[in-house]
C-alpha positions, 0 to 999 in steps of 0.5 A: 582902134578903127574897126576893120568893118569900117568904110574909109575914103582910102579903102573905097577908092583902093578898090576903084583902081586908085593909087593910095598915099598917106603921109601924117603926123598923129600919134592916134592915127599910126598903123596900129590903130588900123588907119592905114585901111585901104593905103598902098602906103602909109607913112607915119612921122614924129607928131613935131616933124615939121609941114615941110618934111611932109610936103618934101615926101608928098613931092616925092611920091608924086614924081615916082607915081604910076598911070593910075588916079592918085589919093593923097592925104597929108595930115599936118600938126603944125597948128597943134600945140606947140604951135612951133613954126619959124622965127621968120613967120613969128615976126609977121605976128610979134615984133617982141616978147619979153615974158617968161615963156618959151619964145618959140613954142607953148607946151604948158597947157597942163600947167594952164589947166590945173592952175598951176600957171597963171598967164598975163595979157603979154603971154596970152597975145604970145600964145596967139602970135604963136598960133598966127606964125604956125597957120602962116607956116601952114599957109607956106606948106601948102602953097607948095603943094599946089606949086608941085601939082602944077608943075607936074601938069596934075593942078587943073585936074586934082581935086583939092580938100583942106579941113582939120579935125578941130579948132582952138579956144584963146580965152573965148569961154575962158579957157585955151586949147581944145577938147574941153568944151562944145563952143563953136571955136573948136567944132567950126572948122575950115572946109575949103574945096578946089574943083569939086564944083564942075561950074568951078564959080567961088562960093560960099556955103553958110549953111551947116555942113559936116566932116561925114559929109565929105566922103560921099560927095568925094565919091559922088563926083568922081562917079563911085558908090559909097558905101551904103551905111556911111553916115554923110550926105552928099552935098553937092546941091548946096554949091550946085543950085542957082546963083546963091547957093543958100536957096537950096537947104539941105537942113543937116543936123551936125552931132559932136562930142568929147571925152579928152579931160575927163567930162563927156560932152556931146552937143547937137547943132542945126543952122538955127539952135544948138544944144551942149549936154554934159553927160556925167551932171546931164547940165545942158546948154542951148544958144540960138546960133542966128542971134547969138553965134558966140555962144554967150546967152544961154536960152532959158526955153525947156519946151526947145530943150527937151526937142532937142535933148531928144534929137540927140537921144535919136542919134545915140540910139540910130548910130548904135544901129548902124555902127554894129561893128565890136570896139577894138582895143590894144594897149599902147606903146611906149613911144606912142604914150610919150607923143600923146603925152606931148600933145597934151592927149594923156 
């Protein structure tokens, strides 16, 4: 559960005067896990319940909304497994499938992983469409978040950001799904972002930028304080600078990791080297992400290993000194068990 001890974006602009609104579909993210902190409302749907259902209710709370500054955060899980999306969207993407599997949806992932299941070219081109049809639902969903704010007047002066917590592996390092593994096609991410810049020129920053980084440059520009012992860096340099944003380095160090089936993983990333550390067998992988962005060459160099073995070994040790607060537990629900079981999480 998140600590109460805990700093989140909500929290911090709650106490700012602004109107707080939480709409989302995680299971793990419910009001007992404590992230409704700082949400004047906090509504949780059914993990399946479809985009528009949470569109429908952003809609709705934005035209009941009062004189003070709004905060939404819309969580969607339509691009999660089951990647269920429309028969319409799906024939953008697959004009036929005659497999054995479900034609609307994908749900096997545990008989995928233990073997169980054994899938041929036709359903694994399925599998993508699926996921394609569910984005482009997603696509739709938001356009019509868009449309809402600027028939409410709200477009021009709302500042827009559109990420996700992971990505998707389709047989990249041979696997599918996520939370197996530290490759790039589940740590990069989308990070889109409408009016944060003043300038409000299109760029595109190639260098390395991380979620914890978003809270302090949210804060930055609408001229609150962050709290003094988050963990990112605000960013603005990077999209503020000269002509090409890439002239100003901000040579950040991202740090991810997983424990989802059963092997902790962590790995540490920089826009040059990246490092993957299985932490049960201590194996290590090491890629030079300029040469070799897939992730398919292991380097074979100990001296560049160990440096940043012990990068990741400063992390462990400098986060356990900032992050003092005690861990909080509480023993799951029935209904929770059966939405995390559905996502394939338990």
């Amino acid at each position: 559960m998140l600590a109460d001890e805990v700093s989140v974006i909500a929290e911090n602009l709650h106490e700012h005067g602004y109107a707080t609104i939480g709409i989302q579909t995680n299971a793990s993210l419910k009001q007992k896990s404590h992230f409704n902190q700082g949400f004047d409302k906090y509504i949780f749907y059914n993990p399946l319940t479809p985009g528009k259902k949470v569109v429908d209710t952003f809609i709705n709370e934005l035209q009941k909304r009062d004189r003070r500054p709004l905060f939404f955060y819309l969580h969607f899980m339509d691009t999660h497994q089951p990647y269920k999306s429309t028969k319409t969207h799906l024939k953008l993407f697959e004009k036929s499938y005659d497999g054995e599997l479900s034609k609307e949806k994908f749900d096997k992932f545990i008989e995928v992983r233990n073997g169980t299941l054994t899938l041929d070219g036709a359903d694994k081109n399925h599998i993508i469409a699926l996921y394609d049809a569910a984005i482009r639902y997603l696509d739709d969903q938001v356009q019509r978040v868009f449309d809402a704010l600027k028939k409410e007047g709200l477009f021009d002066d709302t500042i827009i950001i559109f990420t996700s917590d992971h990505g998707e592996e389709f047989w990249d390092h041979g696997s599918v799904e996520h939370g197996h593994t530290m490759y790039n096609e589940l740590l990069r991410v989308p990070l889109l972002v409408w009016n944060l810049s003043e300038s409000r020129r299109v760029s595109r920053v190639k260098q390395i930028i991380r979620l914890i980084d978003i809270f302090p440059t949210l804060m930055s520009r609408l001229d609150i304080p962050a709290p003094a012992h988050i963990a990112g860096q605000n960013i603005s340099a990077a999209y503020d600078g000269g002509a090409d944003p890439a002239e100003d380095r901000l040579n950040l160090t991202a740090f991810s990791e997983i424990v989802l089936y059963g092997q902790e993983k962590k790995a540490v990333q920089t826009d040059k080297y990246k490092l993957i550390m299985n932490m049960r067998t201590h194996q290590t992988e090491l890629y030079d992400m300029e040469k070799d962005p897939e992730e398919l060459v292991p380097l074979a160099d100990k001296t560049l290993t160990k440096k940043y073995i012990a990068i990741l070994d400063d992390f462990r040790v400098s986060g356990d000194a900032v992050f003092t607060h005690k861990p909080v537990t509480k023993k799951l629900d029935k209904e929770t068990v059966k939405q995390l079981k559905s996502l394939g999480y338990l």
